[in-house]
C-alpha positions in Angstrom: 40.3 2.2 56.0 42.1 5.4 55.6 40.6 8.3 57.7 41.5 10.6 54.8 39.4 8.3 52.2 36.3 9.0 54.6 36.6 12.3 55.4 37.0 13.4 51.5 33.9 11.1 50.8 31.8 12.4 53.6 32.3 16.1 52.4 31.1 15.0 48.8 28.4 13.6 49.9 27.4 16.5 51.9 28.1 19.0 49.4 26.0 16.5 47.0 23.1 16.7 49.1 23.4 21.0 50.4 23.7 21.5 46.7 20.4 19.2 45.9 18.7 21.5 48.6 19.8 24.8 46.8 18.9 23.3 43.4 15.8 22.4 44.5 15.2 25.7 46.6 16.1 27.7 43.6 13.6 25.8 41.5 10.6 26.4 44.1 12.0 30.1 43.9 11.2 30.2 40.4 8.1 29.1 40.7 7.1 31.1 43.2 7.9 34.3 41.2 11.4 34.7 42.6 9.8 35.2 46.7 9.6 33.0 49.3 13.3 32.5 50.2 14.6 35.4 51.7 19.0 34.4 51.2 18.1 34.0 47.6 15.6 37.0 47.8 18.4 39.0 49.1 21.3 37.6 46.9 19.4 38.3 43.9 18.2 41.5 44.7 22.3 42.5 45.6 23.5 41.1 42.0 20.9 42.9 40.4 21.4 46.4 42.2 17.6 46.3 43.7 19.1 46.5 47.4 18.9 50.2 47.0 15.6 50.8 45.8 12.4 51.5 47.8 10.0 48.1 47.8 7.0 50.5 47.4 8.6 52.8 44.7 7.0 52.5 41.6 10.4 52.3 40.0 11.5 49.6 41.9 8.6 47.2 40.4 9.8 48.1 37.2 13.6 47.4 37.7 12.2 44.0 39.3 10.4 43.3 36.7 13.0 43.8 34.0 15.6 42.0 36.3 13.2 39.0 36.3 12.7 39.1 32.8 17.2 38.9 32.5 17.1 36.5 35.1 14.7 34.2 33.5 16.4 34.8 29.9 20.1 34.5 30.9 18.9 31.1 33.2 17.5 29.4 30.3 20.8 30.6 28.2 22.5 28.5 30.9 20.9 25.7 31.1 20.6 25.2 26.9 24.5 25.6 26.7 24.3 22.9 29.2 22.5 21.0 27.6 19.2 20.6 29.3 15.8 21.5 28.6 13.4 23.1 30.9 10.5 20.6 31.8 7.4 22.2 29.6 9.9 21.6 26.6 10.7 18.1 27.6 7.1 17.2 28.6 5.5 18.8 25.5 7.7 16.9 23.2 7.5 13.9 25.3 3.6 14.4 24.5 4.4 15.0 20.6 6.5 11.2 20.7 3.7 9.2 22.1 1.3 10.9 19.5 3.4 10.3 16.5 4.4 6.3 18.3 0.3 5.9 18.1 0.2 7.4 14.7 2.8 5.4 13.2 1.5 2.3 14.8 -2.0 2.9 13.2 -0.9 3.5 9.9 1.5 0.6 10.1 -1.9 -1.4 11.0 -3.3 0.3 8.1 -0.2 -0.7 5.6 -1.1 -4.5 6.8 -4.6 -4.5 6.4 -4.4 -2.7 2.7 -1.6 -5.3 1.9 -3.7 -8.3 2.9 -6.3 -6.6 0.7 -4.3 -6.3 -2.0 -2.7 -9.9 -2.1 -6.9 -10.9 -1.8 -7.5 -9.2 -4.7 -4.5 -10.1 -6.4 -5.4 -13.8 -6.1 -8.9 -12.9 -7.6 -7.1 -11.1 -10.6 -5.1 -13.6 -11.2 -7.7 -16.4 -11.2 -10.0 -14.3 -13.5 -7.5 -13.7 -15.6 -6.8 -17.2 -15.7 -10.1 -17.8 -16.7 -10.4 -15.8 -19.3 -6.9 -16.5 -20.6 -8.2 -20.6 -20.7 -11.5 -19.0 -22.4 -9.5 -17.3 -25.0 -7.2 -20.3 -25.7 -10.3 -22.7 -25.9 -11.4 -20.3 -27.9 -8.6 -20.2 -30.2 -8.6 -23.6 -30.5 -12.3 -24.3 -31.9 -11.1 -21.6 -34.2 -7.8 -23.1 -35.8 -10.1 -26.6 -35.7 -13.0 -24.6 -37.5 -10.2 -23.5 -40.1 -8.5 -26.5 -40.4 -12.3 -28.2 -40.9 -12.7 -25.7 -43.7 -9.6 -26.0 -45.6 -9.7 -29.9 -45.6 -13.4 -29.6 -47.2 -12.4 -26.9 -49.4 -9.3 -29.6 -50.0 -11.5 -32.2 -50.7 -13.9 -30.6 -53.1 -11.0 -29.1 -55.8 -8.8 -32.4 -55.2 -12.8 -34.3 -56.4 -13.0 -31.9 -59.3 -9.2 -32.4 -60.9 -7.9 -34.9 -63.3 -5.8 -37.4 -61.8 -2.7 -35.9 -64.2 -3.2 -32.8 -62.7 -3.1 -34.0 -59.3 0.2 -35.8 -59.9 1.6 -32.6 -61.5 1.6 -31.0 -58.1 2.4 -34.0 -56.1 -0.9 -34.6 -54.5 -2.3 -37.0 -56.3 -1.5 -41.3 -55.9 1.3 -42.8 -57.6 
């Protein structure tokens, strides 16, 4: 294998890993209110101009304080216009996703159940009306025979009381 091949990938992978360390120093930094690690206590204080200042002078808390505060600010800046999002963000709206996925699933259970409901009572509607549609048409039809019954008597009786010339008149009558 080329010796050159190796020697690049060897460096990467070192870089890779001194750069992990530094991320990962930088974060416990942070966390730690910006102590704890004395080259990035002492780098940060030099880009901020604290280097100068007396650690006991009341001023100096100040300026430390108000450098923090940029710090923090311009860090968060950086890491949105890279694209990431600090850890409470992610893990607050991670929290807000599994709420909603539980909500959506319930109501989704609800939807089913008030659908099965629904097509239950739809079969019940449409059997009573069924029912009473058949009742009406029964109904009906003892009407029209009750009619028909009447006009036939009705029929009978003036057809009794005509003269049989009469009745031929109108055509009613036997030929």
């Amino acid at each position: 294998m080329d010796t050159q091949f190796m020697e690049f990938w060897g460096k990467f992978w070192l870089n890779a890993a001194k750069s992990q360390k530094q991320l990962e120093d930088m974060a416990e930094w942070m966390r730690c209110g910006m102590t704890g690690f004395e080259e990035l206590t002492s780098l940060f204080r030099k880009a901020y101009g604290l280097e100068k200042n007396e650690l006991t002078s009341p001023d100096f808390m100040k300026a430390w304080a108000a450098a923090q505060e940029n710090f923090t600010k311009s860090f968060k800046d950086y890491l949105a216009l890279l694209g990431v999002v600090p850890r409470e963000e992610y893990l607050a709206l991670a929290r807000k996703y599994e709420e909603l996925k539980e909500k959506v699933q319930s109501q989704e259970e609800t939807i089913k159940h008030l659908r099965m409901l629904l097509s239950a009572a739809s079969k019940e509607e449409f059997q009573g009306l069924a029912g009473q549609l058949e009742g009406l048409v029964q109904k009906q039809g003892e009407q029209f025979q009750n009619l028909m019954d009447s006009f036939s008597q009705a029929f009978k009786k003036g057809t009794a009381s005509r003269p049989a010339k009469a009745r031929d008149a109108t055509g009613m009558g036997a030929k």
